[in-house]
N, C-alpha and C positions, 0 to 999 in steps of 0.2 A: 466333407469338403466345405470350406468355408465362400461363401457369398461375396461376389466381385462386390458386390454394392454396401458392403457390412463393414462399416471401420474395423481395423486391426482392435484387437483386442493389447490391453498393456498389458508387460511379461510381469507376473506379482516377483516383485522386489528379493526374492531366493532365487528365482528364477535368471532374473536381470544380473546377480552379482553370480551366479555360478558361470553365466557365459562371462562376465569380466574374468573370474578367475581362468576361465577356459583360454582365453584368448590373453591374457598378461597374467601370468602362474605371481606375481609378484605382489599382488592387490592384495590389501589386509581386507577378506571379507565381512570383519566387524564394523572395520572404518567407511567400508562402502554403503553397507548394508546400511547404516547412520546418516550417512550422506544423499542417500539414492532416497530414503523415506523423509529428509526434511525436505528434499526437492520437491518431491510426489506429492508430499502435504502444502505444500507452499503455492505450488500452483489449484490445487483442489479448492484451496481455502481464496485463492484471487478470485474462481470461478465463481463461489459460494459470493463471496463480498458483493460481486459483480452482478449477480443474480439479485441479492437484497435493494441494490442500487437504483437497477432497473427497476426492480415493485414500486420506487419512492419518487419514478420518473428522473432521477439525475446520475448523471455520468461519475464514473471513474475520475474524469477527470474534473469535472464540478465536485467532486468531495473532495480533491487533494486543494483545488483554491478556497475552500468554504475550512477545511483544516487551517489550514496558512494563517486566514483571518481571524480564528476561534484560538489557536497556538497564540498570536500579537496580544490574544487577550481584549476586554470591553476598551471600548465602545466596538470592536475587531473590523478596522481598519488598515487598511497600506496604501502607499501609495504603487503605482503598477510596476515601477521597473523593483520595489524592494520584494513585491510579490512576487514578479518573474523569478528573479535570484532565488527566493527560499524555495521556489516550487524547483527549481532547474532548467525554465524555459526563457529562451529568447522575448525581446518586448515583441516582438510582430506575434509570436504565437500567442502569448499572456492578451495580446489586446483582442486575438480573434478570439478568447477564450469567454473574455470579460464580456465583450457584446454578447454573445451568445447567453452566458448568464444574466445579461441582465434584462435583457429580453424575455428572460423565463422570471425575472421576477426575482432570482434570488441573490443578487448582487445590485448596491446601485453605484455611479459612475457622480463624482462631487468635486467641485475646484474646491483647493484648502481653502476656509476663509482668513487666516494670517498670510498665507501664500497665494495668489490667484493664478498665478503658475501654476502652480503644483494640481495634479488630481488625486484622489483619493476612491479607491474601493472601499466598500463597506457592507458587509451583511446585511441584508435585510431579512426581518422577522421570520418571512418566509423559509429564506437560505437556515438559519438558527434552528427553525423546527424539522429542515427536512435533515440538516447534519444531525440533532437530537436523534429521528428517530431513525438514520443509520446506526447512529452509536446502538442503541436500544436493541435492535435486531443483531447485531454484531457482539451484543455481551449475551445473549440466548445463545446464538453459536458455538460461540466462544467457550461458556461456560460448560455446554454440552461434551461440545471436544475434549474438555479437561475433567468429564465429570469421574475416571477414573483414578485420578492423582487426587492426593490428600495433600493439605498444605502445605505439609514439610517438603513432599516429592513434585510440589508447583515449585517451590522457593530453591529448590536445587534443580529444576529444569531450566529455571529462570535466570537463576546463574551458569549456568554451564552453556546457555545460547548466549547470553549477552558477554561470556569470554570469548565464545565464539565466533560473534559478531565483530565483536573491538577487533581483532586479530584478521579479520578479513578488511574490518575497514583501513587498520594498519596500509594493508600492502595494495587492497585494490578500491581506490577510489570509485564513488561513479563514474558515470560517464564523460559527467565534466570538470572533473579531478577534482572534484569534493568529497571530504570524509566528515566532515561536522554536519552535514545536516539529518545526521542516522543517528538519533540519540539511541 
């Protein structure tokens, strides 16, 4: 008998697609079985990200504005409503993101000097090294996960998700009906 107090245990993914088939006789169990272990992998692998994140002291969410900046390229700079847009956040949330980051140091907050309008985010050195050594932790993972494919079977795994990809971005945008920012 299993322990009120003891998380459920997940059904291993034969298991999971033989009740689909139980319950809709219709389900191709190859197509599920494919389906149900990118999911399973996809969240395991957030978890893992997430976990390396926290070691480095920065958020989820400080890694996707520190991407943003690092993507625009050197000097990796935006200004905040262009940073909002590429991340998908409103300017009110992008500004509580930015103070936040920059109070840790790894963003700093600059009026353009051609424009005194305008502001500008920008990486600071700090923000650079702590995105560096995500990446670094993240190609150890990475590379582990994949240490059983051989290049040929990365190079047709790589293709066969990124058809797969195209095709979902086709039909189901995000949330705020973007499909171009999923390369």
């Amino acid at each position: 008998m299993r322990d009120p107090q003891e998380p459920p245990q997940e059904l291993a993914i034969s298991e999971q697609v033989a009740v689909y088939q139980r319950e809709f006789p219709n389900v191709d169990p190859q197509v599920e079985t494919i389906v149900s272990t990118l999911s399973r992998l996809a969240r395991r692998m957030s978890v893992a990200y997430s976990r390396h994140l926290t070691d480095l002291g920065i958020s989820q969410a400080d890694w996707e504005v520190m991407k943003a900046l690092i993507v625009a390229g050197s000097p990796y700079r935006l200004g905040p409503g262009e940073l909002a847009r590429r991340i998908g956040l409103t300017p009110a949330a992008m500004t509580h993101r930015v103070d936040r980051m920059t109070t840790a140091g790894l963003v700093t907050r600059s009026r353009d000097e051609s424009n005194r309008v305008r502001v500008n985010i920008e990486l600071t050195e700090l923000g650079r090294e702590k995105w560096l050594e995500s990446m670094r932790m993240a190609a150890v993972f990475e590379e582990a996960l994949l240490q059983d494919a051989d290049p040929g079977a990365r190079a047709d795994l790589a293709g066969a998700l990124g058809r797969m990809l195209r095709r979902v971005e086709e039909h189901q945008p995000d949330a705020l009906g973007r499909c171009d920012d999923l390369a």
